[in-house]
C-alpha positions as MATLAB code, in Angstrom:
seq = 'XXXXXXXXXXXXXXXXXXXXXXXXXXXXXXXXXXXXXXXXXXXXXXXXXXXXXXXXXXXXXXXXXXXXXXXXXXXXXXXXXXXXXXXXXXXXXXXXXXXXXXXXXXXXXXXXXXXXXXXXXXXXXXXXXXXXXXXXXXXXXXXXXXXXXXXXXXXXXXXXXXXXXXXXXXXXXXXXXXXXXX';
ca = [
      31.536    9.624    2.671;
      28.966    7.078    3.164;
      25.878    6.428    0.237;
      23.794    5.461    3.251;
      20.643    7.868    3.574;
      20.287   10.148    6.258;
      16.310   10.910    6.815;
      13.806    9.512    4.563;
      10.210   11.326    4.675;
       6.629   10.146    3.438;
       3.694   12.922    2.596;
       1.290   13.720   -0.098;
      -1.757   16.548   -0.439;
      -4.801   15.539    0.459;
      -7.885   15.650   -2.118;
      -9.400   18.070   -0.125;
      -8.967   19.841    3.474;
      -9.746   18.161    6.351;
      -9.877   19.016   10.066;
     -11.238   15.752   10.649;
      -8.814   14.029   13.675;
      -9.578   10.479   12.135;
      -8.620   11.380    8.253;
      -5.416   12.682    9.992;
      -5.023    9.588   11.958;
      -5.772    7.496    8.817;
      -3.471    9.486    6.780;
      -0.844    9.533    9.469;
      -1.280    5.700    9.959;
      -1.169    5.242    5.837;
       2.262    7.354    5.561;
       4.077    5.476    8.432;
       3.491    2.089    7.031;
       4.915    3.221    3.576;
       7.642    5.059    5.459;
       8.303    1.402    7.334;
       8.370   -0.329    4.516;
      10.751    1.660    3.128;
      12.813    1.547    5.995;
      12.843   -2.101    5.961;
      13.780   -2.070    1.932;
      16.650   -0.118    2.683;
      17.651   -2.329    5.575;
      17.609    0.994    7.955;
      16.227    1.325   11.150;
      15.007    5.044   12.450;
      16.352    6.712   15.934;
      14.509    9.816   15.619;
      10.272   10.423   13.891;
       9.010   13.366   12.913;
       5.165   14.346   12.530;
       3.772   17.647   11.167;
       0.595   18.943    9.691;
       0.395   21.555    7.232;
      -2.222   23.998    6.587;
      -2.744   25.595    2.815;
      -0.202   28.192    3.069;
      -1.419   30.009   -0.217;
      -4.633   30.596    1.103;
      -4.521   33.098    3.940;
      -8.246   33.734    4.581;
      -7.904   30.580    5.874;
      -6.224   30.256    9.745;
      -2.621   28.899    9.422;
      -0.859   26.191   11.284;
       2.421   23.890   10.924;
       2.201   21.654   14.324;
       5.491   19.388   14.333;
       6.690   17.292   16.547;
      10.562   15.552   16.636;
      10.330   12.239   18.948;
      13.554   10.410   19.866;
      12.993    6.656   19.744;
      14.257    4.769   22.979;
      15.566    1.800   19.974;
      15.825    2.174   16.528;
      13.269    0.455   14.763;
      11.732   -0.328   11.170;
       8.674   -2.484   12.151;
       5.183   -0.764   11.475;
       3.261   -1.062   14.628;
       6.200    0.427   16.781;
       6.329    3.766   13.928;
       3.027    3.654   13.639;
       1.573    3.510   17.265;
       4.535    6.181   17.868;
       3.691    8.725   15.252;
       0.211    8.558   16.574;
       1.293    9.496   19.792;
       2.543   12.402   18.089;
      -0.644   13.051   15.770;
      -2.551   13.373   19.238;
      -0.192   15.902   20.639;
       0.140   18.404   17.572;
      -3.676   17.814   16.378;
      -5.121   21.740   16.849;
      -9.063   21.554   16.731;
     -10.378   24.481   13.944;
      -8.068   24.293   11.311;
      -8.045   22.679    7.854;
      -5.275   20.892    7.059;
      -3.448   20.333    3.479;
      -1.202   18.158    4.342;
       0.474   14.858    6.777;
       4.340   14.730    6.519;
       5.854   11.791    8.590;
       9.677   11.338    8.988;
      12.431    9.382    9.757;
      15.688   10.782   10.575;
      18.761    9.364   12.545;
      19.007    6.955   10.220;
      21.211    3.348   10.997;
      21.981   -0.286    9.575;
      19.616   -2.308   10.810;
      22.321   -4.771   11.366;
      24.051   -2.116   13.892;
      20.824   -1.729   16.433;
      22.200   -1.163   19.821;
      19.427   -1.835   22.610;
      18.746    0.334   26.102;
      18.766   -2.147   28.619;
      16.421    0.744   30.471;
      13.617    0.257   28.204;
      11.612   -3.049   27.085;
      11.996   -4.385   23.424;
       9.300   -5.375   21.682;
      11.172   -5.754   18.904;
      11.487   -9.318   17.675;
       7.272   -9.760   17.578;
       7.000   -6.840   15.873;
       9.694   -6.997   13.163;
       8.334  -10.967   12.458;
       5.078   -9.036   12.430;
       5.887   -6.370    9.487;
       8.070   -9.209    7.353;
       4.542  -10.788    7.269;
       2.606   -7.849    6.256;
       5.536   -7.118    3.643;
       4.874  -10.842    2.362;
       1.316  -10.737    2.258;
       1.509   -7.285    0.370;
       3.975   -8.108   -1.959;
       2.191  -11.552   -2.971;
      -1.158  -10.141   -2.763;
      -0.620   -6.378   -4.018;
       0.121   -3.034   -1.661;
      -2.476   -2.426    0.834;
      -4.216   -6.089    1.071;
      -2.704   -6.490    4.793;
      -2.700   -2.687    6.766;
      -2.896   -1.075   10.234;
      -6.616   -1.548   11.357;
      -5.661    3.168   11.715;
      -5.700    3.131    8.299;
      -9.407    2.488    6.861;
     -10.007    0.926    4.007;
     -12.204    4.290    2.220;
      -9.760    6.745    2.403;
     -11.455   10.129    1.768;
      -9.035   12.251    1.750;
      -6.785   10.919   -0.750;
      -5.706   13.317   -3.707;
      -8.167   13.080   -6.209;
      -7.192   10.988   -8.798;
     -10.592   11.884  -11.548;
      -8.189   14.137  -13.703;
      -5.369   11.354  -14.067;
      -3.959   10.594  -17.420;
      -4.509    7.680  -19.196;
      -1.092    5.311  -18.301;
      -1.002    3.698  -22.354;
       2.840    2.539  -21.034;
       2.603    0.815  -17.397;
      -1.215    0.056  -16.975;
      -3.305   -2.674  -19.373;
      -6.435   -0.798  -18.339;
      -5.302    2.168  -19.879;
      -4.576    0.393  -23.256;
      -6.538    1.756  -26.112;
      -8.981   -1.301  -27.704;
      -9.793   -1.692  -31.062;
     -12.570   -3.403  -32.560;
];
């Protein structure tokens, strides 16, 4: 048996429900760059991308929806613009106009070594430009801190993030949070 992961997925709960398209194309946008990142950490490249928005399910007053869609990838790939531009493909097929949603799950699956990328000589490979293109972003973000470099998708006031007012103070992992004494 192999340690190597099989599917790797990226979501979180909004702060509040949306039916907003552009919050779920920001959202969508925001998850497949982490999810691409990730990819490229674990040196694995994706075959297969899943999409699906999720409605509250505990609150059944409200109209209920799950909208998924699975979309085979003619290469595998890690870089960001491919996933991202792909996933939003999917966004814009599974986006149903009335409902709130809770929720933006992106996924992977299909999972190879990057190092064992076979290419369809059907299909052009954009590939290369792309890949040098996310190493930079990685760079940038690394040297400068997460989120300095991002898809232009993925705006820079994100309203629908969870709400983070209720937090607890971090007196271990954040100097911020450090109690001062006079």
């Amino acid at each position: 048996t192999s340690d190597r992961k099989q599917a790797m997925v990226t979501s979180s709960a909004f702060g509040k429900l949306t039916d907003e398209y552009q919050e779920l194309q920001e959202a969508t946008t925001r998850y497949m760059s982490r999810l691409a990142y990730k990819l490229r950490r674990e040196k694995c490249c994706a075959t297969v991308i899943t999409v699906t928005l999720l409605t509250n399910a505990f609150n059944l007053a409200q109209a209920q929806a799950f909208p998924s869609i699975t979309i085979p990838l003619s290469h595998p790939i890690n870089n960001t613009p491919d996933l991202v531009k792909i996933a939003l493909e999917g966004l814009r097929k599974i986006y149903l106009r009335g409902y709130l949603f809770k929720k933006v799950e992106v996924g992977a699956l299909g999972l190879i070594p990057e190092n064992e990328v076979q290419l369809n000589m059907f299909t052009p490979y954009k590939g290369i430009e792309n890949n040098k293109i996310s190493k930079v972003m990685d760079k940038l973000n690394s040297h400068y801190g997460k989120g300095t470099l991002r898809m232009a998708t993925e705006s820079k006031q994100q309203r629908w993030t969870l709400r983070r007012e209720f937090l607890s103070p971090e007196y271990t992992t954040n100097w911020e949070d450090i109690i001062k004494t006079k």
